[in-house]
C-alpha beads as a LAMMPS data file, in Angstrom:
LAMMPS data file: protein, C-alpha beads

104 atoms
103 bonds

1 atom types
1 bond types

-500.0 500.0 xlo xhi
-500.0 500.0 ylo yhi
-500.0 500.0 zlo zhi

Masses

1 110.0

Atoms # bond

1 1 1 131.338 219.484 383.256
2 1 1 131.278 216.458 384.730
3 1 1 133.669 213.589 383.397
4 1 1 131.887 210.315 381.981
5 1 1 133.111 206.796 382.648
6 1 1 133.930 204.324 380.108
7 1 1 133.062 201.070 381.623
8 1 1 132.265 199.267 378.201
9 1 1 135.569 196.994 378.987
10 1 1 135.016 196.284 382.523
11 1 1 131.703 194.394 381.963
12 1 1 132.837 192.796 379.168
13 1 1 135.569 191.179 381.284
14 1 1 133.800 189.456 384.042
15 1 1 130.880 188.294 381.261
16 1 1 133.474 186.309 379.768
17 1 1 134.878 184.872 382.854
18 1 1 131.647 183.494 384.013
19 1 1 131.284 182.289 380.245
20 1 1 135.104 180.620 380.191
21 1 1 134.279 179.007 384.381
22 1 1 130.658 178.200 383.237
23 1 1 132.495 176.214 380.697
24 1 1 135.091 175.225 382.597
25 1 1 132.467 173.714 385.251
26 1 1 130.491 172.131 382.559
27 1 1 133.727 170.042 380.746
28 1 1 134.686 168.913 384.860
29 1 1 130.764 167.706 385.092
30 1 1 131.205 165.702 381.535
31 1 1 134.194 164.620 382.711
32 1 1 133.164 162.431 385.921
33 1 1 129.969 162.004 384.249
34 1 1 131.990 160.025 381.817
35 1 1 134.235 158.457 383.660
36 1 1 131.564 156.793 385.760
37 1 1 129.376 155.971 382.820
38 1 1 132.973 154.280 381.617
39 1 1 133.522 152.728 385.072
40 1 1 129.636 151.523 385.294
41 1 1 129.780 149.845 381.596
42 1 1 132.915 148.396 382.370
43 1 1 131.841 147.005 385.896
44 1 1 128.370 145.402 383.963
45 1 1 130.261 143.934 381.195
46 1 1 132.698 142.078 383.673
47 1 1 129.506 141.332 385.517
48 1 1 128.293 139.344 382.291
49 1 1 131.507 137.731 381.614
50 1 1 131.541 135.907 385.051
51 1 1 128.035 135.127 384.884
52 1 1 129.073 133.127 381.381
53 1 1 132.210 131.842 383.137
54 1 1 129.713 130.646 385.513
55 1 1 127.677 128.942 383.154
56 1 1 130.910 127.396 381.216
57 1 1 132.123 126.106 384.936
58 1 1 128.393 124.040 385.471
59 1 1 128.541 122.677 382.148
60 1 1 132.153 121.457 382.782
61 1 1 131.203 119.880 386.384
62 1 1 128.146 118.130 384.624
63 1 1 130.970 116.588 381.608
64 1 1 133.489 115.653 384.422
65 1 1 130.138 113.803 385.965
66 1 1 129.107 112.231 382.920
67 1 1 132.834 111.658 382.135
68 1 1 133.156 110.143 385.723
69 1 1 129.921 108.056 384.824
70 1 1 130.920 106.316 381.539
71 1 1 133.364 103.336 382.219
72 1 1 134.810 103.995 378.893
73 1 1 136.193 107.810 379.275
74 1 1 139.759 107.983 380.094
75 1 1 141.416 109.718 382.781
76 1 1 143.341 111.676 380.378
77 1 1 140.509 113.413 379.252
78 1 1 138.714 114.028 382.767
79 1 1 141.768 114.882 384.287
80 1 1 141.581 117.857 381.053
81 1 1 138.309 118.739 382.035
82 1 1 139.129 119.198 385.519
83 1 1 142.383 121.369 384.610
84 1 1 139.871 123.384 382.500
85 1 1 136.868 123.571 385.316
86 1 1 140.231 125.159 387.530
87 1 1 141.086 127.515 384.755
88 1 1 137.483 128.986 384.444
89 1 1 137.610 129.342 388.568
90 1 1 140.619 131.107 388.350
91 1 1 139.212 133.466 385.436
92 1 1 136.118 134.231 387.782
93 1 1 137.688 135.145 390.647
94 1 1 140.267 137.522 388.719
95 1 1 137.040 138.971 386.912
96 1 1 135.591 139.105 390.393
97 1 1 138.397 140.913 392.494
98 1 1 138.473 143.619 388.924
99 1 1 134.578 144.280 389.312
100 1 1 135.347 144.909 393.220
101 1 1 138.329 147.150 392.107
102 1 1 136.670 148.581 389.958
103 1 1 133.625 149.536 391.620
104 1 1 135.483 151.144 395.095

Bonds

1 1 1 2
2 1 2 3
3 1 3 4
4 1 4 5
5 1 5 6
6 1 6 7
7 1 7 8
8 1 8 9
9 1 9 10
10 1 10 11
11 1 11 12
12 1 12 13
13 1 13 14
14 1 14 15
15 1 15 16
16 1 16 17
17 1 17 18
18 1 18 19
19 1 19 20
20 1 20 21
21 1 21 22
22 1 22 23
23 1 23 24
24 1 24 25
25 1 25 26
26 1 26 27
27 1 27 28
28 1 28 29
29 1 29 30
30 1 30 31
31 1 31 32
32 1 32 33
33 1 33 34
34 1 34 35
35 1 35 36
36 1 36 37
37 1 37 38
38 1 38 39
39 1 39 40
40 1 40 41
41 1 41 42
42 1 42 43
43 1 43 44
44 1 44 45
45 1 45 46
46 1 46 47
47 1 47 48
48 1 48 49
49 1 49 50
50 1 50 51
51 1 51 52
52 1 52 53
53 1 53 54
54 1 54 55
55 1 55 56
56 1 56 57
57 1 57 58
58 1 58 59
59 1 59 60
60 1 60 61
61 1 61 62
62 1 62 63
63 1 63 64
64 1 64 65
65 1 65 66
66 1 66 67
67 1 67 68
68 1 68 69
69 1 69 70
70 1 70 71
71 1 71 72
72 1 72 73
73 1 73 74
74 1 74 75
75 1 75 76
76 1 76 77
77 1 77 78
78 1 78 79
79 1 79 80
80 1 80 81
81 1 81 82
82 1 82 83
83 1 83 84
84 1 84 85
85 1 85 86
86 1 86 87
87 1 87 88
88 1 88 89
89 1 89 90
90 1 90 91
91 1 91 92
92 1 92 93
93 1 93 94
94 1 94 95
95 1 95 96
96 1 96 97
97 1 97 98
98 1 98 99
99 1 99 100
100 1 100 101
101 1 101 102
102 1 102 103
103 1 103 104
């Protein structure tokens, strides 16, 4: 008589390996998937914060113009709109060097 092999517990083994890596592989791929979805979404929505900033710093030039214009404003009040224009400069460029951070 020959002897007979039991294998049943040696295939089982290396089925559920490949299962538990397969998995594994999949969660990593989700992962960076995510976190560059994340990192893309953030990126865009500083992207459309400057470009309002941007919009909020041309309407401020064109009131420190008109401002500038009208014989009857007083400095106190340009000189605020000026601080502000400076304030919404400063916010764009710190919104600017995050997007660049963020993106490399």
């Amino acid at each position: 008589m020959t002897p007979k092999r039991h294998d049943h517990g040696n295939k089982a083994a290396p089925d559920a390996n490949k299962i538990i890596n397969t998995q594994s592989t999949i969660n990593i791929l989700l992962t960076i998937y995510s976190d560059d979805f994340i990192r893309s979404e953030s990126i865009e929505m500083l992207q459309a914060d400057i470009v309002a900033l941007e919009h909020r710093q041309k309407t401020l030039e064109c009131e420190i113009l008109e401002a500038s214009r009208n014989l009857q404003s007083n400095e106190q009040f340009i000189h605020y709109l000026k601080s502000r224009a400076l304030f919404v400069r400063e916010q764009i460029e710190i919104l600017r060097q995050q997007a660049n951070a963020s993106y490399h």
